[in-house]
C-alpha positions, 0 to 999 in steps of 0.5 A: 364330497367322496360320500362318507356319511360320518356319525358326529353324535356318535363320535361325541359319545365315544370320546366321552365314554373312551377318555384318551391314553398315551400312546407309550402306556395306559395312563389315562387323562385327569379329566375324562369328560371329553377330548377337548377339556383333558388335562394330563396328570402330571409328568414324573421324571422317567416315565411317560405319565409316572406309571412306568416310574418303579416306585409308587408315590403318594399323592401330594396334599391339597394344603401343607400339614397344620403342624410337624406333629403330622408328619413325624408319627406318620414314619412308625406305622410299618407292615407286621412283617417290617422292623421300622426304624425309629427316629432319634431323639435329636430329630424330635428335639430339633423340631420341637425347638423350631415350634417353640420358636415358633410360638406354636406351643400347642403343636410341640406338646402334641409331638411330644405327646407323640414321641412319648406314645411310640416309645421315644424316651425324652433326654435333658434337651426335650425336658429342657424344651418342654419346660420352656414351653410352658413357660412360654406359655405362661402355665409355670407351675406345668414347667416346675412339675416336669422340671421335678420330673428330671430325675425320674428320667435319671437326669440332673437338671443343669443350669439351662433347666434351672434359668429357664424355671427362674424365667418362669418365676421371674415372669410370675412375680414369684421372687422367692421361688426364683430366690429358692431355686437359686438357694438349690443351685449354690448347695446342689449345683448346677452352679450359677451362671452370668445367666442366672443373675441377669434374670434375677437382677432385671426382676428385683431392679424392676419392681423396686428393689434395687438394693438386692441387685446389687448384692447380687452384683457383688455375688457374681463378683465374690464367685468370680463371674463378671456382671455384663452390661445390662447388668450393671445398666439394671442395678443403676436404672434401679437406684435412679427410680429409688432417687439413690 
């Protein structure tokens, strides 16, 4: 209408070579195909496209870790001229009790591997951990060996170390390897628990020997621990199946 003669290929062109910038700094559209498909990054806090933001931040991850063993051994890695600052051990131990609980046993072994790699000695907790997992797991003799490892970390194991390997026999159907390491805690301690003699109990009472769960009734009372219900509910089922 006033005569302006307008190159639209040519305006095509250069929005497709020139992606758009913001007009408070130079940071540029996620998608530089053309003005129509720009999508703009992501806004932070504090700044117009996060570029004006005094810290740089890492880009988030496409999909969440496979396991914590990911995230934990990615804080120690720090330029030459930084001293990094390790974490404790209660941090480990925290994380490898929610991967126990949450059966992701092959997960906490890595993390401890891990821990161990970067030069976090364990403490009674971690090894206590570490033999319920493979109990858990179903590898007891793995369990027997690291809890025969305690000392060497000048450690004693303690009734928790103990009921857990006892568990670990119980499961096996190795009554006289639980029955031995009973035999332990009573001359060397740690001294038994009402813990102890439940596992035990429930063990014998199950596989028709109802006879020793209830001296080993008579034992918690002798050593003045007192029988909890599912106890005494073990030792009676027993003697029914045996017709007593």
């Amino acid at each position: 209408m006033l005569g302006l003669k307008v190159n639209f290929g040519a305006s095509k062109s250069r929005l497709c070579r020139s992606p758009p910038v913001c007009r408070r700094c130079p940071a540029l559209f996620a998608d530089h195909s053309c003005l129509a498909r720009a999508v703009p990054s992501p806004i932070q806090p504090g700044s117009c496209a996060g570029h004006l933001s005094p810290r740089k931040t890492a880009s988030a991850p496409s999909s969440p870790p496979e396991s914590s063993t990911t995230l934990l051994p990615s804080y120690f890695p720090a330029p030459p001229t930084q001293s990094p600052t390790p974490l404790s051990i209660s941090s480990f131990n925290l994380v490898l009790s929610s991967l126990i609980r949450a059966r992701r046993f092959s997960s906490a072994l890595s993390l401890y591997c891990s821990m161990r790699r970067y030069g976090v000695p364990p403490d009674l907790v971690t090894l206590n951990i570490l033999v319920n997992c493979h109990v858990e797991c179903g590898r007891t003799d793995l369990a027997l060996k690291v809890f025969d490892e305690i000392p060497y970390w000048s450690f004693s194991p303690n009734v928790i170390s103990c009921n857990t390997l006892i568990k670990g026999f119980y499961r096996d159907g190795r009554i006289e390897d639980a029955l031995r390491v009973l035999c332990g805690m009573r001359l060397n301690g740690p001294s038994p628990d009402s813990r102890t003699y439940s596992i035990l109990i429930d063990h014998v009472c199950q596989h028709s020997n109802a006879s020793m769960g209830l001296c080993l009734i008579q034992e918690m009372l002798w050593i003045g621990l007192v029988p909890s219900a599912v106890a005494y509910n073990c030792v009676l089922a027993g003697l029914r199946r045996e017709s007593r």
